[in-house]
DRENDREN-88815 format. One record per residue (C-alpha): residue in three letters; residue number from 0; x, y, z. Coordinates in pm, whole numbers, plus 50000, padded with zeros to 5 digits. Each point is the difference from the previous one (the first is absolute). Example, Ala and Ser with C-alpha at 12.3 -4.5 7.8 and 13.67 -1.06 7.14 Angstrom:
! residues 2
SITE  aa   i     u     v     w
SITE ala   0 51230 49550 50780
SITE ser   1 50137 50344 49934
***
This chain:
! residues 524
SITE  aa   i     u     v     w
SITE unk   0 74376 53155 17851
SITE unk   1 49877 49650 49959
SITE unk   2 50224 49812 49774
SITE unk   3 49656 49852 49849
SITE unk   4 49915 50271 49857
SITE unk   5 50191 50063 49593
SITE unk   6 50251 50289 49952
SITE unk   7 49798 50177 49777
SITE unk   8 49717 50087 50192
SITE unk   9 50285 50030 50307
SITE unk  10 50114 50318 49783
SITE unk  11 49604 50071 49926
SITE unk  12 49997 50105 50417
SITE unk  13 50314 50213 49949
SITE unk  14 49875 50155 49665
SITE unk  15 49729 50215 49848
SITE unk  16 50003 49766 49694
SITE unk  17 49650 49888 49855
SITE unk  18 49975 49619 50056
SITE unk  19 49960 49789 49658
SITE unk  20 49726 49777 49873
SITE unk  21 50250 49702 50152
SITE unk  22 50100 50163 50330
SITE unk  23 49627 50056 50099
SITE unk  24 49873 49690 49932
SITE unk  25 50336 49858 50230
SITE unk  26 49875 50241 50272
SITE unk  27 49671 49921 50029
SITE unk  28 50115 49614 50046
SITE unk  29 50238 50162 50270
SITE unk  30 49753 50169 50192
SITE unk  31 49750 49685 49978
SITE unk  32 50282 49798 50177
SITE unk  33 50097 50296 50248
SITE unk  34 49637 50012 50075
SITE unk  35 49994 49647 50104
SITE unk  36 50261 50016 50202
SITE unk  37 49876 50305 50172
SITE unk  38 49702 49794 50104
SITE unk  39 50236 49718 50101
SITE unk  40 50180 50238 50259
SITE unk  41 49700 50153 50115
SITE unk  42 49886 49657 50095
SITE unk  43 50324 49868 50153
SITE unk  44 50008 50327 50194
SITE unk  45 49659 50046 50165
SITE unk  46 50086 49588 50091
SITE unk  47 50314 50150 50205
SITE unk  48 49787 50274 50173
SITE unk  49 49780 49748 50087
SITE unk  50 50242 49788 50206
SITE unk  51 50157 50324 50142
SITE unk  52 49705 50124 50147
SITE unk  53 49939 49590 50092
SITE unk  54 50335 49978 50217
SITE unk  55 49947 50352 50130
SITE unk  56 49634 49940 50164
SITE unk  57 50223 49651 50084
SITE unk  58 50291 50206 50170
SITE unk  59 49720 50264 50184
SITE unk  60 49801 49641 50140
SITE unk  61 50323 49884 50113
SITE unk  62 50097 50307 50138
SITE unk  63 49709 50005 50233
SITE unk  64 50016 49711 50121
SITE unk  65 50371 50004 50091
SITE unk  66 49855 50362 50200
SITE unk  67 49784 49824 50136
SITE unk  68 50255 49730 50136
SITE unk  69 50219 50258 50111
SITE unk  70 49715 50164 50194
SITE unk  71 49894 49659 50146
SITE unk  72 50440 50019 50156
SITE unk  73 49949 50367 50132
SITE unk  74 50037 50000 50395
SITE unk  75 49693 50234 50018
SITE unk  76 49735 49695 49809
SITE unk  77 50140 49799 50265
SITE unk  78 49952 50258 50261
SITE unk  79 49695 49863 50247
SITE unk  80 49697 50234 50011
SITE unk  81 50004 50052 50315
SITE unk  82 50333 50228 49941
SITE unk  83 49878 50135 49705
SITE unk  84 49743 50145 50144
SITE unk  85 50196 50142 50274
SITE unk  86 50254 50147 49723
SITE unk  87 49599 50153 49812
SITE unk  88 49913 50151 50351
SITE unk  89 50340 50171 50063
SITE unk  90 49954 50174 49606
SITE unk  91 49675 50097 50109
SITE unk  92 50109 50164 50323
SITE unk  93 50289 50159 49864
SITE unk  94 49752 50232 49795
SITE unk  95 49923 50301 50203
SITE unk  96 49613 50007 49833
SITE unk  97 49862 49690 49794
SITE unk  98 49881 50197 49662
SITE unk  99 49836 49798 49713
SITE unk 100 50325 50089 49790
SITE unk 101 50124 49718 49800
SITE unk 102 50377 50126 50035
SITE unk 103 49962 49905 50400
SITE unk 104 49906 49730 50227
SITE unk 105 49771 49819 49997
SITE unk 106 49918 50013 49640
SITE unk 107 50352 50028 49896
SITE unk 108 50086 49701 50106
SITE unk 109 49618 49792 49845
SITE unk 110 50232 50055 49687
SITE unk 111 50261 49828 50040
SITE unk 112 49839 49635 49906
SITE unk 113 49658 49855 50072
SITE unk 114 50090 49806 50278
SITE unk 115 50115 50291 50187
SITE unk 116 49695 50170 49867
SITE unk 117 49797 49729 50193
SITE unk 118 50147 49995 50309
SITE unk 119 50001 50358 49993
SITE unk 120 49601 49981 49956
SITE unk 121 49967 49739 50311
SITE unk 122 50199 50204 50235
SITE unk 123 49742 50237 50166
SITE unk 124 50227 50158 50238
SITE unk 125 50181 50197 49678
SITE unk 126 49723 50176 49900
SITE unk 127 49863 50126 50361
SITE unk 128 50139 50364 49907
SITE unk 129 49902 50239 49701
SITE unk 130 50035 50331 49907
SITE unk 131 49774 50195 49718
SITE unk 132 50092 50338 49920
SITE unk 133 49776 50215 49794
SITE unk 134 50072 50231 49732
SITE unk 135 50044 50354 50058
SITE unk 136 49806 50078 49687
SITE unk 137 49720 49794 49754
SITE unk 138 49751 50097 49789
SITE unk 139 49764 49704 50095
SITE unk 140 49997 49915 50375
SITE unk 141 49764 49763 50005
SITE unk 142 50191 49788 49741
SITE unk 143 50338 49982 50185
SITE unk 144 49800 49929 50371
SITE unk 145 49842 49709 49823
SITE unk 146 50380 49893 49875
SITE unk 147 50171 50083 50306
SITE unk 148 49690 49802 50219
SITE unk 149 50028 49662 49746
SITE unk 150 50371 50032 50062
SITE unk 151 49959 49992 50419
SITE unk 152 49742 49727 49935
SITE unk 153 50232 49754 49826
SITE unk 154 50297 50047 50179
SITE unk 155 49830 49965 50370
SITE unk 156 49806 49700 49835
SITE unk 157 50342 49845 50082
SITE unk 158 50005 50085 50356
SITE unk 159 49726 49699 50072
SITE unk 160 49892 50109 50297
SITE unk 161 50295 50193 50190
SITE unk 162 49975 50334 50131
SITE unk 163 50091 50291 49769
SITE unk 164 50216 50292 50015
SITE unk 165 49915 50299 49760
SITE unk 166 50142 50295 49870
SITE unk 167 49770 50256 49803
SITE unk 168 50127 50305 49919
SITE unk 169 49905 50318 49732
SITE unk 170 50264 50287 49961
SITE unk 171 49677 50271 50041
SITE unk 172 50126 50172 49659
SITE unk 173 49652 49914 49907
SITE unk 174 49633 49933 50090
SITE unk 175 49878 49659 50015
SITE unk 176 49612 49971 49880
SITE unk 177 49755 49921 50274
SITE unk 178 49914 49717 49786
SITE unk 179 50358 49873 50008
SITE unk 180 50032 50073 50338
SITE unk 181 49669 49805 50120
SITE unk 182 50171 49667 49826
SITE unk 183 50314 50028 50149
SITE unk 184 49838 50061 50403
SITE unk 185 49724 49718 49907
SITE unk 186 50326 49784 49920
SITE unk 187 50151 50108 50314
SITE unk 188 49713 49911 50187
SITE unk 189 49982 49619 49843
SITE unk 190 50357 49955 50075
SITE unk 191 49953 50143 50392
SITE unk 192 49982 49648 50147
SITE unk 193 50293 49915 49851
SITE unk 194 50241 50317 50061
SITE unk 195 50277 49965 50203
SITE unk 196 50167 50320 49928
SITE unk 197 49882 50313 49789
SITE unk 198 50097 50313 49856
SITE unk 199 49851 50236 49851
SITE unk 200 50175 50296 49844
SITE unk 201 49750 50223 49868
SITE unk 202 49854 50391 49961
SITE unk 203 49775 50044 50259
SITE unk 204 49741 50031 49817
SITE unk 205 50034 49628 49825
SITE unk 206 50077 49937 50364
SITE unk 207 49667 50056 50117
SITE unk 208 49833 49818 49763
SITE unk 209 50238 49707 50097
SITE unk 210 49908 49906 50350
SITE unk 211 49711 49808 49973
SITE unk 212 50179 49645 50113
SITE unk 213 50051 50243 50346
SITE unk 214 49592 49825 50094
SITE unk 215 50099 49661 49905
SITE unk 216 50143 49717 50193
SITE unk 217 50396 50034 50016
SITE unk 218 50130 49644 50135
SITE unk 219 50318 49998 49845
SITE unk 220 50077 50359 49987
SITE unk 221 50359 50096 50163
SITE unk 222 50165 50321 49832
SITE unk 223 49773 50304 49855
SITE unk 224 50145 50284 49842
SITE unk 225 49819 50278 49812
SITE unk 226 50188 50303 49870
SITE unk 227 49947 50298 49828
SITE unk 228 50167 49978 49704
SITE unk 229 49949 50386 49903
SITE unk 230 50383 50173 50071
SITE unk 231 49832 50308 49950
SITE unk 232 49797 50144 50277
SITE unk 233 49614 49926 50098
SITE unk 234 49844 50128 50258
SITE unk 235 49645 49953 49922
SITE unk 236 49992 49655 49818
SITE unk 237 50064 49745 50333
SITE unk 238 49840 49666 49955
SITE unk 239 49719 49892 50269
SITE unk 240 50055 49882 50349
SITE unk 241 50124 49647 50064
SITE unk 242 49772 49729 50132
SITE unk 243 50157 49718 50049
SITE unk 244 49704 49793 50114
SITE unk 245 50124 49591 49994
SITE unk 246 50406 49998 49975
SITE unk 247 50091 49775 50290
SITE unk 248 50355 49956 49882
SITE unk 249 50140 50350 49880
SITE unk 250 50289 50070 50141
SITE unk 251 50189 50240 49761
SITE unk 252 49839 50373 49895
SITE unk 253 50133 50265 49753
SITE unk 254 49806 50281 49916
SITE unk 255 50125 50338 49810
SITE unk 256 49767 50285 49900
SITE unk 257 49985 50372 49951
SITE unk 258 49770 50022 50409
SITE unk 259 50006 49693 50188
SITE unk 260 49762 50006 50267
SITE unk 261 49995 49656 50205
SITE unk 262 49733 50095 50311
SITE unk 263 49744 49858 49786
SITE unk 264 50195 49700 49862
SITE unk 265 49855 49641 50085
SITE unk 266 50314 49847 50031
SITE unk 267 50083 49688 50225
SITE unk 268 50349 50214 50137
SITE unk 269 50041 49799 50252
SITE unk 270 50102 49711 49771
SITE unk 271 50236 50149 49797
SITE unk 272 50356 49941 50020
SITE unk 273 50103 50245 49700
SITE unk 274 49851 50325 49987
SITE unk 275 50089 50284 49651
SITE unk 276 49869 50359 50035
SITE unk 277 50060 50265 49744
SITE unk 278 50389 49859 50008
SITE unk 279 49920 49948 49655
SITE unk 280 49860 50335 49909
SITE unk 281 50147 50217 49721
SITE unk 282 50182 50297 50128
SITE unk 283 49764 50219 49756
SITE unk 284 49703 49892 50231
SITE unk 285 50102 50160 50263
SITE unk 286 49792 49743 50194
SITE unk 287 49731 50083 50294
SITE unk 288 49893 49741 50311
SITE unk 289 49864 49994 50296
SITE unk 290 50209 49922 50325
SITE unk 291 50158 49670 49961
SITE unk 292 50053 49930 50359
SITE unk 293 49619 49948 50089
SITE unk 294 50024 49727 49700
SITE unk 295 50316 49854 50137
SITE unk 296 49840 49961 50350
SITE unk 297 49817 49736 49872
SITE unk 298 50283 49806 49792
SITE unk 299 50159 49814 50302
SITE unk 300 50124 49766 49793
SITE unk 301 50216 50188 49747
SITE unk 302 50312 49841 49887
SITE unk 303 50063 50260 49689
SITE unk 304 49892 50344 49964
SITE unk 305 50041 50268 49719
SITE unk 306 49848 50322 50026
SITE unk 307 50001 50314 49824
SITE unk 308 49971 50324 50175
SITE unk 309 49875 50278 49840
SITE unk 310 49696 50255 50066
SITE unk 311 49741 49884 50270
SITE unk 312 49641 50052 49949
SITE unk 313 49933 50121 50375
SITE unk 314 50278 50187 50211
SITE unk 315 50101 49781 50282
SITE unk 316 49938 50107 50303
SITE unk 317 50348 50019 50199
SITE unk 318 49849 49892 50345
SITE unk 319 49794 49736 49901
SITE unk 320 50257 49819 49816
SITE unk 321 50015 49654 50155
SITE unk 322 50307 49746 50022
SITE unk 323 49954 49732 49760
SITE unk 324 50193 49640 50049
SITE unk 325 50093 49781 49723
SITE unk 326 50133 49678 50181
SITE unk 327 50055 49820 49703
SITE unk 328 50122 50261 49717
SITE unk 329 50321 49907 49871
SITE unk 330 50076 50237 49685
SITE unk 331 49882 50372 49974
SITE unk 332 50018 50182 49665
SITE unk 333 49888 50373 49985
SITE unk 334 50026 50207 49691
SITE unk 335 49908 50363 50093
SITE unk 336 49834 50173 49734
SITE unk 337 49991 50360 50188
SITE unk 338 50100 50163 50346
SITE unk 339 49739 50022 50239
SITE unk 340 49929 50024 50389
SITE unk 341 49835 49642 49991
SITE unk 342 50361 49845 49901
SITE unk 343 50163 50067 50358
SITE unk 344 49589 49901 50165
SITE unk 345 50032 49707 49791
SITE unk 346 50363 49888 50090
SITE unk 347 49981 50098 50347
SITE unk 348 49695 49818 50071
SITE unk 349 50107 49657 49857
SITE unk 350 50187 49662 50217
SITE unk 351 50112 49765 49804
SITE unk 352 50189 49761 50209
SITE unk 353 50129 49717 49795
SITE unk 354 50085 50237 49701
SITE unk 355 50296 49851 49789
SITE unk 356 49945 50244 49690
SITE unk 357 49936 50350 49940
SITE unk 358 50049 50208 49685
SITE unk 359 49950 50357 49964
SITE unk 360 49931 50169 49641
SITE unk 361 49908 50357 49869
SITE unk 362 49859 49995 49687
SITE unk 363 49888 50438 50045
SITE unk 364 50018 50085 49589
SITE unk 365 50150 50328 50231
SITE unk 366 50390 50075 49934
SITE unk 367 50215 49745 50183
SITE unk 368 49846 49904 50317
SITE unk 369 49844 50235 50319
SITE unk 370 50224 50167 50219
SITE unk 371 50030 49741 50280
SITE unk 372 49736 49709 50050
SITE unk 373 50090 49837 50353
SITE unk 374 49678 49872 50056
SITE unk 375 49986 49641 49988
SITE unk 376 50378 49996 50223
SITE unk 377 49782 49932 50329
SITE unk 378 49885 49741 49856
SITE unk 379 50311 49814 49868
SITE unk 380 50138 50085 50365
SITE unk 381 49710 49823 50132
SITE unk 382 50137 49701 49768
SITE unk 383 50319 49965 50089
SITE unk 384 50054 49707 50154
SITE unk 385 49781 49782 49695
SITE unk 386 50103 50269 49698
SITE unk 387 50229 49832 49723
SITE unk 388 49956 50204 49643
SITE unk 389 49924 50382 50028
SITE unk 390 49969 50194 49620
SITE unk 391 49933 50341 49983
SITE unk 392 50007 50112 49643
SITE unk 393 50007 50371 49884
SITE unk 394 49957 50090 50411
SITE unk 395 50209 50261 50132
SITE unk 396 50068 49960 50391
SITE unk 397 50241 50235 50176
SITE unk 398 50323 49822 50082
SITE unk 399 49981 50007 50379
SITE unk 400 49627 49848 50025
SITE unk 401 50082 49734 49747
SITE unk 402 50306 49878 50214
SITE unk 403 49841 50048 50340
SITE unk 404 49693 49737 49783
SITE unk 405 50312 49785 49853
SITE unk 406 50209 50003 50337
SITE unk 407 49709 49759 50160
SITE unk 408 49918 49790 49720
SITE unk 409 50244 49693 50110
SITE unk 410 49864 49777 49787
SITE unk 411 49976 50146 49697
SITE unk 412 50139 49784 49685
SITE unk 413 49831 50178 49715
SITE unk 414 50077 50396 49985
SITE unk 415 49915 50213 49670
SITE unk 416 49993 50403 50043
SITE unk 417 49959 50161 49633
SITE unk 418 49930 50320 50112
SITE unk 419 49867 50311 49785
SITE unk 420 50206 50307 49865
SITE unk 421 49964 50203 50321
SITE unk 422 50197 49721 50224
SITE unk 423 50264 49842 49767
SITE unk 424 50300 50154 50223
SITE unk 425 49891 49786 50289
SITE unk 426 50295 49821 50205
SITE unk 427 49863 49656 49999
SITE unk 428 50243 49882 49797
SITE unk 429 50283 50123 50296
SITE unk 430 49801 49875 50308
SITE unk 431 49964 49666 49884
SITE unk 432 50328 49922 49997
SITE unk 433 50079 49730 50241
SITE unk 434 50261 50107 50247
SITE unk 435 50194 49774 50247
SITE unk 436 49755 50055 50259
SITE unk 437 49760 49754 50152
SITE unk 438 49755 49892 49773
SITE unk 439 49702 50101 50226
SITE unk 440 50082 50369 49944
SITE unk 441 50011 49982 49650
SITE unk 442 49747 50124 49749
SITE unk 443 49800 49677 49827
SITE unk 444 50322 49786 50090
SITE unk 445 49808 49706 49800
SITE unk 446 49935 50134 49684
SITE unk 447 50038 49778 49707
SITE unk 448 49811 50221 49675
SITE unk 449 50087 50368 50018
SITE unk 450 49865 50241 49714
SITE unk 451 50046 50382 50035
SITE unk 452 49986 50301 49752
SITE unk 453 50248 50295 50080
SITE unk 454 50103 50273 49788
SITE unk 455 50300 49997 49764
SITE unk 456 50267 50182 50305
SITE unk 457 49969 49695 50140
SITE unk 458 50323 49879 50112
SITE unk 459 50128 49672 49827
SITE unk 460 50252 49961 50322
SITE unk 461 49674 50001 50246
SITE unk 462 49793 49776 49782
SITE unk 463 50312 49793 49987
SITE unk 464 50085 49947 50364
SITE unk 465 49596 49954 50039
SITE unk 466 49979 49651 49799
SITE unk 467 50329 49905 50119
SITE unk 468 49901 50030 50394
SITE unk 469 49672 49826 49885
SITE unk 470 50183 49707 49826
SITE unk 471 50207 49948 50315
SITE unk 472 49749 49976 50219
SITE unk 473 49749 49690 50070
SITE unk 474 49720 49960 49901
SITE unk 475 50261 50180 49635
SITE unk 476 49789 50218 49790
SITE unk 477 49880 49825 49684
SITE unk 478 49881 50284 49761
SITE unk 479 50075 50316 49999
SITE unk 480 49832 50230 49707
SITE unk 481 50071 50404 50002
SITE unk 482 49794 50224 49784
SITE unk 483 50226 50320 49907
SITE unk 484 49782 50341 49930
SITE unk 485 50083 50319 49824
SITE unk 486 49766 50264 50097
SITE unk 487 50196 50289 50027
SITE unk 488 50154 50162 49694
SITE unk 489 50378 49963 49905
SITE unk 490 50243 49686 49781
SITE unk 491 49817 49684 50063
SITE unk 492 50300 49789 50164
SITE unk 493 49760 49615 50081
SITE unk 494 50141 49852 49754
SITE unk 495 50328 50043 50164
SITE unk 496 49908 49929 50320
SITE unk 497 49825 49705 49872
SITE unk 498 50302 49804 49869
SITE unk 499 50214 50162 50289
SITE unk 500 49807 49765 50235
SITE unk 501 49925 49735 49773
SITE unk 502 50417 49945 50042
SITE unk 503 50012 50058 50359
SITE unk 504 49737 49754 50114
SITE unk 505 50076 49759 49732
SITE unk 506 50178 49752 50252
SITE unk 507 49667 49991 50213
SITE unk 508 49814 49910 49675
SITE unk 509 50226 49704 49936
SITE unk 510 49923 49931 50340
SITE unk 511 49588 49940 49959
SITE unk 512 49885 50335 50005
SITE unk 513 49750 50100 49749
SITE unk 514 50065 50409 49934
SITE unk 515 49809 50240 49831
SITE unk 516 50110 50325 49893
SITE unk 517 49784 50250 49762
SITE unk 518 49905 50361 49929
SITE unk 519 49702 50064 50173
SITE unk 520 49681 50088 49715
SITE unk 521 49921 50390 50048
SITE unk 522 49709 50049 50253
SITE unk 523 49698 50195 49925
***
């Protein structure tokens, strides 16, 4: 209690007494003078909040600027542009599809600081690429085409005048308006002297309604892809034929829909170097085509082909089937999609002398894989000499006709055989054990990736001996990967045999080989 203050009005506060005549007149003179000096501290204090709040806006100014300074020292604000830039361009490319998402480059990195921001903005080259995807569902179409079209304006605005490459896609769960649709294909057709590379991933019926840049001039264009992207299947909806009327430079096609018919296609074939039928299909399709060797005939200069084979349009006609040459091809993918007579016409009809790739791939929604599918071995026979990765995938091949194929295949570096449930007992795994005998008799003696898929009785003492013969030799096998199955019923031992031979070739992993050892997923 303040010592100012008398004891009797002290005991006042710790009574219930009723002040007298004397004491009140002594407290009013008390509060009069605690009053005052109320005021007084009030005063006194709202002086020391100001000169707080004056040395903290000083310590926040002087914090900048020694940020600043620090800044100014970094190694990277010292960095010349001309490295920066490089350093921009590698972000850029390491992004599998530019998408105008602030989390990822380009605009990412615009928020960093403003002078990143404006070299960002004078670097045309990292805004050449774009992809736009569309909502699956909207209530106002016309509204979000207008957003999404602003969007593609502004960021190729910072292209200057470089070609473009575009990626357009809608996941079909919905119908686009016509009105929507007629923006987005007028857009298209603006941008067509500029396009480098585009895709469009649509339902066919936003597909046809897409195709008008098709009649323009396409200078720059490279790379076209239009998909289906219905999973479900359409037989009846399939965009118009393609005219390609002024695209001097195209040299890479992709096209999947439900019936692909190609006769009537004006296409300039003979220029293309990359060529993608139906490989992208969806196995619910159950895709139809027409005969794809009369379109290869006129792709002499093929480096990369892809193909899906499913149902053809017309039945071939087994003597009229011509040889086809493709003295350039160098890679082969075929994903079959059903078994038909046209798969052995196909296979048997094709040369491809200089072929260093070919992979193999049944994607049949049927059980497993078909009973045996030997058809394209002629042709990998005919490729011996130049053949360096063979893949089949969920292909079952008896065991003599796929070592009579592998016996001749000398060169092979690259071998991957994940068969379906019908063939997982094969003896692959014991015949390519190197033996002591010349290397010309051996089976792929220069193998250096090896991937197989064999049923859980596999033995750990074959697959053992099997990467050690290959780690002896030269060229030494440098990754081996086994995929273990369990199709039949009884006590599910992998995991077992897993770390078994995780110990056993451990010493060959110290030694630089890269092994990989898993339960094969359940097929079907």
């Amino acid at each position: 209690m303040d010592p100012k203050i008398p004891t009797s009005i002290v005991r006042l506060f710790q009574t219930n007494c009723v002040p007298s005549p004397m004491d009140t007149q002594r407290i009013s003179c008390l509060l009069a003078e605690q009053t005052l000096e109320l005021e007084l501290i009030r005063k006194e204090l709202d002086r020391a909040r100001a000169e707080v709040l004056r040395l903290e806006a000083k310590h926040f100014g002087t914090m900048e600027v020694v940020q600043k300074l620090e800044a100014l020292r970094s190694p990277v604000r010292r960095m010349p542009i001309e490295i920066m830039t490089k350093v921009f361009e590698q972000c850029v490319q390491d992004e599998e599809n530019q998408e105008p998402d602030p989390l990822r480059a380009p605009l990412l990195l615009c928020q960093v600081c403003g002078a990143w921001r404006d070299l960002m903005f004078s670097l045309p080259c990292l805004w050449r690429r774009l992809k736009v995807g569309f909502p699956s569902l909207t209530p106002n179409w016309e509204n979000v085409m207008q957003s999404k079209i602003m969007s593609m304006h502004v960021w190729i605005s910072r292209a200057k005048a470089l070609p473009i490459s575009l990626i357009l896609q809608h996941p079909s769960s919905s119908l686009i308006t016509p009105g929507a649709l007629m923006s987005l294909d007028k857009e298209i057709l603006t941008l067509g002297c500029r396009i480098e590379e585009l895709s469009l991933r649509f339902s066919p019926l936003a597909l046809s309604s897409l195709l008008t840049f098709t009649q323009s001039s396409l200078p720059h264009l490279r790379h076209l892809e239009l998909h289906n992207s219905n999973p479900l299947p359409s037989s009846s909806d399939n965009p118009p034929l393609l005219f390609l009327h002024d695209a001097p430079n195209l040299r890479s096609l992709s096209i999947a829909w439900g019936s692909l018919d190609t006769a009537q296609f004006c296409v300039p074939w003979s220029k293309l170097t990359q060529l993608s039928l139906q490989y992208d299909a969806s196995p619910y399709w159950n895709p139809v085509h027409n005969d794809y060797l009369n379109l290869l005939r006129e792709c002499p200069n093929l480096k990369c082909c892809s193909i899906g084979i499913g149902m053809t349009i017309l039945d071939a006609d087994t003597d009229a089937v011509v040889p086809v040459t493709l003295p350039n091809l160098e890679s082969m993918r075929v994903r079959l999609f059903c078994q038909t007579l046209y798969t052995r016409q196909f296979f048997d009809a094709l040369h491809v002398p200089k072929l260093h790739t070919f992979e193999f791939q049944n994607v049949s929604l049927s059980m497993g894989a078909f009973a045996s599918q030997t058809e394209p071995l002629p042709l990998i026979s005919r490729s011996a000499e130049t053949l360096e990765n063979l893949s089949f995938d969920t292909i079952n091949i008896p065991d003599v006709d796929m070592l009579s194929c592998l016996s001749q295949l000398h060169h092979l570096k690259h071998l991957r055989f994940l068969p379906g449930p019908l063939q997982l007992n094969h003896n692959l795994v014991d015949s390519l054990i190197l033996s002591g005998a010349p290397q010309g008799t051996s089976i792929c003696p220069r193998l250096e990736s090896l991937s197989l898929k064999c049923s859980k009785r596999v033995s750990t003492d074959r697959v053992t001996e099997l990467v050690e013969s290959r780690c002896s030799a030269s060229p030494k096998l440098e990754e081996f990967c086994l995929q273990i199955a369990a199709f039949d019923y009884g006590q599910d031992s992998r995991d077992k045999t897993i770390i078994e031979l995780r110990e056993r070739l451990n010493q060959y992993v110290e030694g630089g080989l890269q092994l990989h050892l898993m339960k094969a997923k359940p097929t079907g």
